[in-house]
C-alpha positions in Angstrom: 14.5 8.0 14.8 11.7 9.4 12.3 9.8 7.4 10.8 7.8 8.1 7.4 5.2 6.2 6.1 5.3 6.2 2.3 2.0 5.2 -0.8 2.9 3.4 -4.0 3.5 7.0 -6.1 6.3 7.9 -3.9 8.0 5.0 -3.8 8.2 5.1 -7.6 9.6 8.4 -8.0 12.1 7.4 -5.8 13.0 4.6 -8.0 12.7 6.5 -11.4 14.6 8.9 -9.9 17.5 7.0 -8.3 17.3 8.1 -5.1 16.3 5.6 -3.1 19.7 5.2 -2.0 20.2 8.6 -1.3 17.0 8.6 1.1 17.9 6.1 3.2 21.0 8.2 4.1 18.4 10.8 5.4 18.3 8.0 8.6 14.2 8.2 8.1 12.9 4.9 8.3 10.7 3.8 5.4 7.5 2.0 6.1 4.6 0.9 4.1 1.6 -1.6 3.5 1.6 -5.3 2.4 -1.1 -3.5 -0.1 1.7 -1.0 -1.4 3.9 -3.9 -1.9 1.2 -5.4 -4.4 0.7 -2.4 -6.0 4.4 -2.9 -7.2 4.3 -6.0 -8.0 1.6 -5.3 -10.4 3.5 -2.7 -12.2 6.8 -4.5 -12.0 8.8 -1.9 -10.0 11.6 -4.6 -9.2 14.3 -2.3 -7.9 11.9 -0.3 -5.6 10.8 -4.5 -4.3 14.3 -4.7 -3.7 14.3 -2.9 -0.7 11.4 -4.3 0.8 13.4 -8.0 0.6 16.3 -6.1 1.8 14.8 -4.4 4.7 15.0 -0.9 4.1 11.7 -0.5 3.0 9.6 -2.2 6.0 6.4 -3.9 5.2 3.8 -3.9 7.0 0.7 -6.3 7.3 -2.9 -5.5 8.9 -5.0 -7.2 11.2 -8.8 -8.2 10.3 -9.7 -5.7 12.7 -7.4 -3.3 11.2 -8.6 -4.0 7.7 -11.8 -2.7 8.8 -10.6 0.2 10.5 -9.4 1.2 7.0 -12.2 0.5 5.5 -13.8 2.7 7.9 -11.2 5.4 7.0 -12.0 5.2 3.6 -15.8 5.8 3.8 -14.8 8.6 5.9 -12.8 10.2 3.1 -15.5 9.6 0.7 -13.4 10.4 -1.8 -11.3 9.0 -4.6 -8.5 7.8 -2.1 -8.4 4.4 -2.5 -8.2 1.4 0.2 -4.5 1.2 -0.6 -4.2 4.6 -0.4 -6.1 4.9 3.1 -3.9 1.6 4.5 -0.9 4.0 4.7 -2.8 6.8 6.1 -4.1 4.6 9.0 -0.4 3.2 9.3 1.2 6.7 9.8 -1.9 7.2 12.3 -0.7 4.0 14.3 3.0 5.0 14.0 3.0 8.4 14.6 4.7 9.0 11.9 5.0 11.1 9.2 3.2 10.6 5.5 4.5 10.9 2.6 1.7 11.0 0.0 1.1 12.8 -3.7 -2.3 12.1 -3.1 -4.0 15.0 -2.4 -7.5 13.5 -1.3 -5.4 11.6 0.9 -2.5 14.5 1.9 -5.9 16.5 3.0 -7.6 13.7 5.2 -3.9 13.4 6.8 -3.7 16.6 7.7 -7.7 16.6 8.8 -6.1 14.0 11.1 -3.3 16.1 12.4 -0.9 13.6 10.1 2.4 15.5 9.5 2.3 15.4 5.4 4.9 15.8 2.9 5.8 15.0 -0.8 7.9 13.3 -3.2 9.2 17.2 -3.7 10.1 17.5 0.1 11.8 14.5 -0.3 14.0 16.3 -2.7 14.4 19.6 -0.3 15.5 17.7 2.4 18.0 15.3 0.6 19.6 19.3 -0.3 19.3 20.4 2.8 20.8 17.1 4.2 23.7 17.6 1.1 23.2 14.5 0.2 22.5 15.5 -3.1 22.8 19.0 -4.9 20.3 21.6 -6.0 21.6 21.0 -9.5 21.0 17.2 -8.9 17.5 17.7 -7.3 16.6 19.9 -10.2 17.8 17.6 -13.1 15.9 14.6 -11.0 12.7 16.5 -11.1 12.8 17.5 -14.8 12.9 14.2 -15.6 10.1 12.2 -13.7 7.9 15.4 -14.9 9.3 14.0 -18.6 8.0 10.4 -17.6 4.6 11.8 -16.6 4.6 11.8 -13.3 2.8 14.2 -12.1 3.6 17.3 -9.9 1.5 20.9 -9.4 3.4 23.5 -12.0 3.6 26.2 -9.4 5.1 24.0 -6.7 7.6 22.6 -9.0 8.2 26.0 -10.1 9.0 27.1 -6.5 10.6 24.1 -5.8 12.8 24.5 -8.3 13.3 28.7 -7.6 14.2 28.1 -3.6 17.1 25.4 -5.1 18.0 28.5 -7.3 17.5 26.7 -10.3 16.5 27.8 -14.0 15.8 25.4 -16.7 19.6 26.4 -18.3 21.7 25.5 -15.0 23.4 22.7 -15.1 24.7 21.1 -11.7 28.8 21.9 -11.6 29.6 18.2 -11.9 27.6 17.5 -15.5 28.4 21.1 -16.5 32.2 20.2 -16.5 31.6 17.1 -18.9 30.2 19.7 -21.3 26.8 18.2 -20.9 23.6 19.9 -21.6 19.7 19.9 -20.0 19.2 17.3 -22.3 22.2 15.2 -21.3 21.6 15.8 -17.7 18.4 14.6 -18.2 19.3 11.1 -19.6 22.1 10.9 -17.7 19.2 11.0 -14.5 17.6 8.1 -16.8 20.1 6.2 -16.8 21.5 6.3 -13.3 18.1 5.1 -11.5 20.2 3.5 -8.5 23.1 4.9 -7.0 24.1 2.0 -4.5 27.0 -0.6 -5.6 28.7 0.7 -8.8 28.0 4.2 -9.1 31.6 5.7 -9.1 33.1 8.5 -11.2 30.5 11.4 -12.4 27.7 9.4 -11.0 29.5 9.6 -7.4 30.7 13.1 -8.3 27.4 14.4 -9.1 26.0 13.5 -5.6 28.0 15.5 -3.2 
């Protein structure tokens, strides 16, 4: 099985953007640091602390000796990667597994590393390719953590968005039939930030 080690940023697109359910149908398993965790707690991210209690999200917690093996890595980077940031780096390193990172200091000393890298907007590519979710869905998803100011590279979203054949007036098939709009769909993706349990009807509909 793949497994994908994941930083704080991630993680919380994936829970502004509902699709944390949705990625664990990819079969990737999620990993992180005790020092990610914290980060969460701080900014109150309860439903993405959810799935660390529940197991899906596995936690992991670092040795003294590994602690200063990070430390190491981060004096290496000399750069603005944090601590945090370089304990998931040095966790994909010991896994073998792939990071997921919006850091770009850190993306770069991954791939220095020979780290496979990827991004919150791969995440989104593969949940399409996977049809687990539709272009329409992946598009409306992104247009909204952009409107939260998260923060993704204009050009990539732009090409992103182009390779899921998507311009700012499409409208995913399922919303389009409700008569919604871009700014429906938009709120509609605030609003549905967790599509386990209850998510039935357009919710449901939208996904496939």
């Amino acid at each position: 099985m793949k497994v994908a080690v994941q930083d704080a940023n991630v993680l919380i697109d994936l829970e502004l953007a509902g699709l944390f359910e949705a990625w664990f149908q990819t079969g990737i398993e999620a990993h992180t640091t005790s020092f990610i965790r914290a980060e969460l707690e701080k900014g109150g991210h309860r439903l993405a602390l959810s799935y660390f209690t529940s197991g899906q999200v596995r936690e992991h917690g670092l040795t003294f000796e590994e602690l200063a093996a990070v430390s190491l890595l981060e004096q290496e980077v000399a750069s603005k990667a944090k601590f945090n940031d370089c304990s998931v780096l040095f966790l994909a390193m010991k896994l073998g597994a792939m990071l997921i990172s919006g850091d770009l200091a850190l993306r770069k000393a991954g791939q220095q590393r020979r780290v496979e890298v990827r991004g919150t907007l791969w995440i989104f590519d593969e949940l399409v390719a996977r049809k687990v979710i539709s272009s329409g869905v992946a598009a409306a998803r992104l247009e909204y953590l952009r409107s939260q100011d998260r923060y993704f590279p204009e050009a990539e979203c732009q090409t992103w968005l182009k390779k899921w054949r998507v311009r700012a007036e499409y409208i995913d098939p399922a919303l389009k039939a409700a008569g919604w709009g871009v700014v429906e769909a938009a709120a509609f993706c605030a609003n549905t930030r967790s599509l386990s349990g209850g998510s039935k009807g357009l919710a449901g509909a939208a996904l496939r």
